[in-house]
N, C-alpha and C positions, 0 to 999 in steps of 0.2 A: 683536297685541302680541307682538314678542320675549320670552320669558321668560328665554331667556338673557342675552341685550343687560340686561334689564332687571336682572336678578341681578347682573351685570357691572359696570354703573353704583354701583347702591347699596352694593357693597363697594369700590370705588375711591372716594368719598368717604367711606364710613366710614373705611377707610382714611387718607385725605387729612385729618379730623380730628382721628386718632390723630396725627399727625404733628406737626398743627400745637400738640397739646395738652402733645407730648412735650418732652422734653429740649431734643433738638436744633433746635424749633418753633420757634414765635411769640411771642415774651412776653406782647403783647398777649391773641393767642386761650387763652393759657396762664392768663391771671388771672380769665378772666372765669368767671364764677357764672351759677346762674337769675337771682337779681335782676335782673342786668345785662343778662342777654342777651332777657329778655323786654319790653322795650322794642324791642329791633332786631323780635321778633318781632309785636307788635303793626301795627309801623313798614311790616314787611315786607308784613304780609294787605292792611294800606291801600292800599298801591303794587300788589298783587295789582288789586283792585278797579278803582284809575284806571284801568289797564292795559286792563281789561273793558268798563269804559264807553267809552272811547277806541276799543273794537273790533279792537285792534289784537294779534294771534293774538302775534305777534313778541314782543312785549313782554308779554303775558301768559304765555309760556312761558318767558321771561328771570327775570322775576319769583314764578311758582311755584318757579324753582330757589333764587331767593335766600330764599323762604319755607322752601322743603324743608330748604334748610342748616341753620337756624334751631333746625330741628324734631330734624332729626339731631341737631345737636352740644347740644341739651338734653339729648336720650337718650343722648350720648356722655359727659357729666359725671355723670348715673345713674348709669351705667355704673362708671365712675369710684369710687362710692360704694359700689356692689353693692349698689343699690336694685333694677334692673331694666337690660334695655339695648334695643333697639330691635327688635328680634324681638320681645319682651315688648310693645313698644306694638304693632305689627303684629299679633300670635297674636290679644293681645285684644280690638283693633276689630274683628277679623274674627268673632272667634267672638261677639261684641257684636252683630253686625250679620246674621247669621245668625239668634241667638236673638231679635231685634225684627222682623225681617220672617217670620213664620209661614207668611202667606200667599203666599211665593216658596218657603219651601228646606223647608215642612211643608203639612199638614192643612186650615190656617186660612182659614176663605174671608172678602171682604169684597167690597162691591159700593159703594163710594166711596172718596172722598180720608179725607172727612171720618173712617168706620170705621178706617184704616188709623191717624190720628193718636190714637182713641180705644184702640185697644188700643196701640200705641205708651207711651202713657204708664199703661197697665196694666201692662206688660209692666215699664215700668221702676221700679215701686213696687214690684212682688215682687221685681225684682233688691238693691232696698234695703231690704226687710224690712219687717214687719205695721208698723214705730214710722212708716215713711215715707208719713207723710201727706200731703195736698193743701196744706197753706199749707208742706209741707218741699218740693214740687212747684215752688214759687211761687219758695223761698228758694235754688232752686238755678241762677237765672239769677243770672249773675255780675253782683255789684253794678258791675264794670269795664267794664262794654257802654257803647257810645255812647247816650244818655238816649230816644233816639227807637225804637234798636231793644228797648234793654230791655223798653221799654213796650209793643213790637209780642210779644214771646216772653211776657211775663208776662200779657197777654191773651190770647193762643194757650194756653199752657198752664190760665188759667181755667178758659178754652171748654173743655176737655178733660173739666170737672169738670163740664159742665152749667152756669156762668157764664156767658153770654152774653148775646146780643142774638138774636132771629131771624134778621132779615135787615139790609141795608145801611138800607134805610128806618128800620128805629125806632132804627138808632144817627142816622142824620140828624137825627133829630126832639132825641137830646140833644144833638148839636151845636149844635143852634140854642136849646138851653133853655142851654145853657152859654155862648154868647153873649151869649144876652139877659140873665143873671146877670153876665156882662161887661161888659158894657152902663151896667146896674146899680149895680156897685161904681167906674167911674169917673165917672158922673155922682155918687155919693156923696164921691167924690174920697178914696177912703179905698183909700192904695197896697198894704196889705198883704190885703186882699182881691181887687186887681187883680191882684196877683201870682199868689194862688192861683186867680184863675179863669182867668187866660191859661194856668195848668199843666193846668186842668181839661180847658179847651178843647184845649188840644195833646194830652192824654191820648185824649181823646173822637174827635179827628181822624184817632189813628193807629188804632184802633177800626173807624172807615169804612174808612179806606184797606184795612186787614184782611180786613175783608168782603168789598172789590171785588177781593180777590187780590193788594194791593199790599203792599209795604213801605216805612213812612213813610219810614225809613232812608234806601232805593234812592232814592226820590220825591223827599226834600228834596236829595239829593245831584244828580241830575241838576237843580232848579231853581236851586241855589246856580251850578253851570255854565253854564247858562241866562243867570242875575243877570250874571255873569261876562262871557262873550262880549257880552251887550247893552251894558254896560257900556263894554266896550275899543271897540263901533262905533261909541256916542254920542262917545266924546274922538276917534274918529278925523272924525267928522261935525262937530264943534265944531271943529278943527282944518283942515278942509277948509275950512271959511267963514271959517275967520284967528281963530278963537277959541282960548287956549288954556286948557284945563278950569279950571286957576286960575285964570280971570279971566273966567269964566261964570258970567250971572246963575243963578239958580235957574229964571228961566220960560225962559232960555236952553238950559240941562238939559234941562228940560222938554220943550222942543217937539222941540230933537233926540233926544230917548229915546222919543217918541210916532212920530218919524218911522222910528227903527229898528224901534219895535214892529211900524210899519202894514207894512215892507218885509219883516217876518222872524215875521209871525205862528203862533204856539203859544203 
């Protein structure tokens, strides 16, 4: 990596915010607040993401930049306030990141994954004092996470405490006890029980996925694309035979959605 180039870059867009924030600026970039701008920011990690799945380096580096903006011109209306300015977020991830991994930049040895996240979140209980306890642990995922990953970080961070499951097997066994409790409550035909067991069940699902190394999050997002593309080949398949999707039966559906599955199996 350039250090210079890199140095270069991020004072010409800090720069370039100043500008746009000033006088002679933007009016638009001139009004905008955190409120506002973190929506773009949210907006922006999700486009990061597609970008990723997609595999496409291009546009993943297009889109880190429009995230980076984001992050800057947050720190530039800090700034702004003489809260902090962006050296300040920089010094203190660094030194943040530093003081969490021991066992790179100190003394501290560890002989797994699993050890490295156990003192990880030792390490960040002392950073917040004797009061920071294990359900303040729990309370520090952002209630604003997507519902699947929430669930995947506030099991992760359990586990941390000794809450767990052994292995992937005894979370499967409650997969299937939280089924069968599903099961259950819709032969009972009683909705607000069904409700809460399809949460159990999806709760218990991102659980397994955890165990196997996965994240529900990542998992359900590549199947929703999945749904997607099979989707766009059955109207193209129903369209091919002189069908058009609104005017296809249901077993019509059917049998063209069977015949993309058999051609494009995963």
């Amino acid at each position: 990596m350039d250090l210079n180039r890199l140095s270069s870059a991020i004072c010409s867009l800090a720069e370039l915010i100043v500008r746009l924030r000033g006088p002679d600026g933007c009016p638009w970039d001139a009004r905008q607040t955190d409120s506002s701008i973190k929506a773009y920011l949210i907006e922006e990690a999700y486009e990061v993401l597609e970008a990723i799945e997609r595999s496409s380096p291009q546009d993943v580096c297009m889109e880190l930049g429009d995230l980076f903006f984001q992050i800057l011109f947050l720190a530039g209306i800090a700034e702004e306030r003489k809260e902090f300015d962006f050296i300040d977020v920089i010094e203190s991830v660094t030194e943040k990141m530093i003081r969490r991994h021991p066992h790179v930049f100190g003394n501290t040895r560890v002989d797994s994954v699993e050890e490295v996240a156990v003192n990880w979140a030792k390490i960040k209980k002392e950073e917040k004092g004797r009061s920071y306890d294990t359900s303040s642990l729990l309370q520090d995922v952002p209630a604003g996470l997507p519902a699947l990953l929430r669930a995947h970080r506030l099991s992760q961070r359990a586990s941390t405490a000794g809450f767990d499951w052994q292995n992937a097997g005894e979370v499967l066994k409650k997969v299937r006890e939280e089924l069968a409790e599903l099961e259950s409550a819709l032969f009972n035909e009683d909705n607000d029980e069904v409700a809460e067991e399809i949460g159990d069940l999806m709760f218990s699902l991102v659980n397994l996925s955890r165990h196997m190394g996965f994240n529900a999050e990542h998992l359900l997002r590549l199947a929703n694309q999945k749904f997607l593309e099979r989707f766009e080949m059955m109207e193209k398949r129903l369209k091919t035979s002189g069908i058009p999707l609104g005017d296809a039966t249901p077993r019509q559906m059917d049998q063209a959605w069977e015949e993309v599955k058999k051609n494009n199996m995963g």
